[in-house]
N, C-alpha and C positions, 0 to 999 in steps of 0.2 A: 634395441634389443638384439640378440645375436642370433642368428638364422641359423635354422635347423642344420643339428649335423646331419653329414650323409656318409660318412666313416667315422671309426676311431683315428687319431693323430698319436704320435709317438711324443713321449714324456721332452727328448730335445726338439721336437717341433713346434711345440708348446713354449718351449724355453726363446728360441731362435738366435739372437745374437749371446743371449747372457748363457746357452746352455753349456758351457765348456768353463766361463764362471762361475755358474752356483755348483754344476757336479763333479770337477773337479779340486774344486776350493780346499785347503787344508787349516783347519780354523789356529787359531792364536792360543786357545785355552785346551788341553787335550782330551780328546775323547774317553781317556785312561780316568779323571777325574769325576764323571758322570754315572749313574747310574743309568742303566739304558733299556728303552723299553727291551721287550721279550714274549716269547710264549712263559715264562716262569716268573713274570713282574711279581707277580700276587705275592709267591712262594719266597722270593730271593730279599723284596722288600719292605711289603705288609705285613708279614709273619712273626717282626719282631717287635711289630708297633704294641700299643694301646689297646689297637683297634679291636674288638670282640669278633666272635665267630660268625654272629649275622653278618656284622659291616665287609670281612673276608667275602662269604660267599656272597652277597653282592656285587661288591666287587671283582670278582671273577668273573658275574655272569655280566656286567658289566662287556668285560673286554673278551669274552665267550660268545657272543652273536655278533651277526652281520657278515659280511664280507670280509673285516678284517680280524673275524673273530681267531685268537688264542694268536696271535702275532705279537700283541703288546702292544696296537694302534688303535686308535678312536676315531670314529667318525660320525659325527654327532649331529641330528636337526635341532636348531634352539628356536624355537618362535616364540617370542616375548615381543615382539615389537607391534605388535595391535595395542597395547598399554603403551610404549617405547618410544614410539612413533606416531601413532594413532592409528586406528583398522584403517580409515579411510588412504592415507601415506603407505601403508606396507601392502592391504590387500586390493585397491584398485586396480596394480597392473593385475590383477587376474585372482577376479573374484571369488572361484571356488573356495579360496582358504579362509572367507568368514564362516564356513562351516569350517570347528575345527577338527574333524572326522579326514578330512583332505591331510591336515597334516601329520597326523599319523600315519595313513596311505603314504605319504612321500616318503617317511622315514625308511616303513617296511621295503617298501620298491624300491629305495635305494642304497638298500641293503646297509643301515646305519647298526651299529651298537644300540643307538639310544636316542629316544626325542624328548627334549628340553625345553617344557612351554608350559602355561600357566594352571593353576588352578582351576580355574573353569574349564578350560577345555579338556583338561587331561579326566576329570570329572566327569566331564559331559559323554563321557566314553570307557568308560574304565572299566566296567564291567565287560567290556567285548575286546580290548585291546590289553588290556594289562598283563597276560599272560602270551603273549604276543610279541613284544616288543616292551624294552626295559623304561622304565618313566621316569622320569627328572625333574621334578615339580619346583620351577623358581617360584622363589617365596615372595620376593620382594620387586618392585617394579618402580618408575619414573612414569605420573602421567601430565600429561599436557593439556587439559583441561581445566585446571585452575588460572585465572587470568590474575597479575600477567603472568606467565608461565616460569615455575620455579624447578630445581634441578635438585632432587630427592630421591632416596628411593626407601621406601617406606613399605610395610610387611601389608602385603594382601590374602595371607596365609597364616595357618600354622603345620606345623609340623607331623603332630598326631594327623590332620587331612589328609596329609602327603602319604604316610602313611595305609589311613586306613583305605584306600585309592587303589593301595599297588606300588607304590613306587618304590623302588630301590634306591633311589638317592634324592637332593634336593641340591640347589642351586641357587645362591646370589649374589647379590651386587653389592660392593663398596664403591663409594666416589674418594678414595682416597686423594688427599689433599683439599677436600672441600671444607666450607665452614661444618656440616652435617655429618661429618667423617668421624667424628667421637662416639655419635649417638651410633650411626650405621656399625662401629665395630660392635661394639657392647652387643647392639641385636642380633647381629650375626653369629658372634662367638656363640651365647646361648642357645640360638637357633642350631649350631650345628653340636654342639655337647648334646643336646635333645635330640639331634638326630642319629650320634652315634651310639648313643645309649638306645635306641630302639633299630639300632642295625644298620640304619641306611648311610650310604658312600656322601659326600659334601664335594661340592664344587662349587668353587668363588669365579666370578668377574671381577677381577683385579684392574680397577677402570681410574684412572684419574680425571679430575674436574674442576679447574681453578682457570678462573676468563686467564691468570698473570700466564699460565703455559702456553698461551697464545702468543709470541712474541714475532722475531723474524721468520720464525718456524712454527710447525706446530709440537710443541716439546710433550703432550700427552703422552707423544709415540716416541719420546723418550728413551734408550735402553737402559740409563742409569736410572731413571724416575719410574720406569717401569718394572723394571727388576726389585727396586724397593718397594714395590707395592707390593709385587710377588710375595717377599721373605715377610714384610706385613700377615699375607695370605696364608703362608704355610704356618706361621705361629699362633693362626687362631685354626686350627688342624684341618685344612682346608685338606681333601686330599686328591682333589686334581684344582688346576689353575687356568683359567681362562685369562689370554691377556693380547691384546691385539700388537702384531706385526710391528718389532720396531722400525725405524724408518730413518730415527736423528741420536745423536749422542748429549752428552754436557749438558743436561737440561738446569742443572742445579748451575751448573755458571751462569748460560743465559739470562737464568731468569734472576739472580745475584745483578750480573750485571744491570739489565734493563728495567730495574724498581730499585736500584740503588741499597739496597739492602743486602745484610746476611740471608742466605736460606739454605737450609738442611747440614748436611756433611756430605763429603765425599774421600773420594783419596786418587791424589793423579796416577798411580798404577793402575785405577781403572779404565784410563782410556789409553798407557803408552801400554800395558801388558797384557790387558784384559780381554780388550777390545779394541776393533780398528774401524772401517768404515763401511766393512764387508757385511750384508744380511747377516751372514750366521754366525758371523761375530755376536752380532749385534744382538742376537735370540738364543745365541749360548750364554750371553750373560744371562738373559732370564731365567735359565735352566737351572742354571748356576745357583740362583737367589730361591729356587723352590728345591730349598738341601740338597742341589746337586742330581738334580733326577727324581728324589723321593717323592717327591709329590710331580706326577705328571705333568708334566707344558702343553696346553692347547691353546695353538693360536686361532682368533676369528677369521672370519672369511672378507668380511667389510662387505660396501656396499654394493647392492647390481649395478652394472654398467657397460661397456661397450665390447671390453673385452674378457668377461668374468672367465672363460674356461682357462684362457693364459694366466689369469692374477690368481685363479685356485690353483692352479697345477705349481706353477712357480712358489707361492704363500707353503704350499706341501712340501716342496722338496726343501726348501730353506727349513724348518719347521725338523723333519725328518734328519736333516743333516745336521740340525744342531743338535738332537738329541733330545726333543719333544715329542709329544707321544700322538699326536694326532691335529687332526683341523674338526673346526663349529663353523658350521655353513649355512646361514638362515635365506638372508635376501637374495641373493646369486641362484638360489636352488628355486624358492615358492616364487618367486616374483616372474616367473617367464614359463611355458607352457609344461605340465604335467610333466611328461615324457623327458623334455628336453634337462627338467632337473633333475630327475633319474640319471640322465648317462652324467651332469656334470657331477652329483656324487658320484658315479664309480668312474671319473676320471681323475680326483681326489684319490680315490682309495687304491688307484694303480700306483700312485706311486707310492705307498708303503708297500704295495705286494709288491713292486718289483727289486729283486737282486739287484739292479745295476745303482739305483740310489742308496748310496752306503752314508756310515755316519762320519762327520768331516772329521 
């Protein structure tokens, strides 16, 4: 676990040998292409959607609180991983958050937009936080107490709940590319027509899940496999995107190659024009595949570990530079002491307030 700060660090201190890499990087795909966050996102992109006037003002107040509020950035608490994970895996290192009154608390302290967590607990509190602080009720969850342990995500909610709770938006999960990925759209797609029709904002985890992506790499993290999840995402009117940090490219060759088989399509202009080997290449393509900006880019935070304030602050600036709208920071934040996940949120959230991180 990382020892208490005893100052703030400067955004290239954070960075240390890559910061002269990621912030002055100039990406392959142009920034002229994109739609880019803003104080005027709602106005310049929403406006002309679908969307109704609830789902609008939600989505306003959405990107209207916190710390980053009216900038056009997100910083989000997701806690789903007591289902996800199991309570005992996520809240062991520090037990306060099997009350989930704690997670809310963190959100607010850490000056978030918005906390993203389950039915029950958002529940369990709704009447004293709901006007508070904006709610995100995932609908849909993966639990790990079926033997032997299978890989689903299946609806623990409905919509009207979310709903009648408070919430302003809801949130869930596809394992795109799984065998279960037929079913997960269909419920999704419904889940969120149901939710626009009664106002509230949609936010997908655009998550891929097939043991073949495991190959000499782990191609989950994909830019080309994951960016198709994305455009997947936006087509069932997803209108922000959760999708974790690419890391590898050519996932659709590897894994061609390594089963001997066809799989998917692609086109080699996506790796000699699109993209190169650079992060923000790599999460511009994503941006790319959620209509160019329209639907916001949020990447996850991943797991706690030894050096989370570097892998957040870094994860932001790449994230920011391509033209994503914000970071979702679960384990990094609740998994190590109160206080200490406070300042790593608003060490995340410095680098959208700060001027000197521009878009590549």
């Amino acid at each position: 676990m990382t020892a208490t700060l005893t100052a703030p660090q400067s955004i290239e201190s954070w960075l240390g040998d890559e910061a002269d890499y990621l912030l002055n990087y100039t990406a392959k795909v142009s920034k002229d292409l994109i739609h880019l966050p803003g104080p005027d996102f709602v106005d310049r992109v929403f406006v002309q959607t679908d969307r109704n006037p609830q789902v609008l003002r939600n989505l306003q107040q959405l990107y209207s609180h916190g710390r980053l509020a009216n900038t056009g950035y997100l910083s989000i608490l997701p806690v789903d991983q007591g289902i996800e994970h199991s309570a005992a895996a996520s809240f062991a290192p520090n037990p306060i958050y099997f009350d989930g009154e704690n997670i809310i608390k963190l959100a607010i302290e850490g000056g978030c937009n918005a906390v993203a967590t389950t039915l029950g607990v958002l529940g369990s509190v709704s009447r004293k936080y709901a006007h508070k602080i904006p709610f995100i009720v995932k609908l849909n969850h993966n639990e790990l107490l079926t033997f032997p342990n299978q890989f689903d995500q299946v609806l623990f909610g409905s919509v009207e709940q979310a709903w009648n709770l408070g919430a302003i938006a809801v949130g869930a999960t596809i394992y795109f590319g799984s065998p279960e990925s037929t079913r997960q759209i269909q419920e999704v797609s419904h889940a969120f027509e149901r939710a626009h029709e009664l106002g509230m904002v949609t936010i997908l985890w655009c998550y891929l899940r097939n043991s073949a992506f495991k190959q000499d790499k782990d191609y989950h993290l994909a830019a080309d496999l994951t960016g198709q999840a994305n455009h997947l995402g936006v087509t069932i009117e997803a209108d922000i995107i959760k999708q974790k940090l690419p890391e590898v490219n050519n996932g659709y060759g590897a894994i061609a190659q390594a089963t001997g088989e066809s799989y998917g399509k692609t086109d080699k202009r996506v790796y000699s024009d699109l993209t190169s080997d650079h992060p923000i290449d790599l999460t511009r393509y994503q941006v790319l595949n959620c209509y160019c900006g329209r639907a916001g880019l949020i990447n996850s935070g991943g797991a706690s570990g030894k050096n989370d304030f570097a892998e957040a602050v870094r994860t932001a600036v790449i994230n920011k530079r391509a033209g994503g709208c914000g970071l979702i920071s679960g384990r990094k934040t609740f998994q190590r002491p109160f206080e200490e996940g406070v300042k790593l949120f608003h060490a995340i959230q410095d680098v959208y307030l700060s001027p000197d991180v521009t878009i590549a």
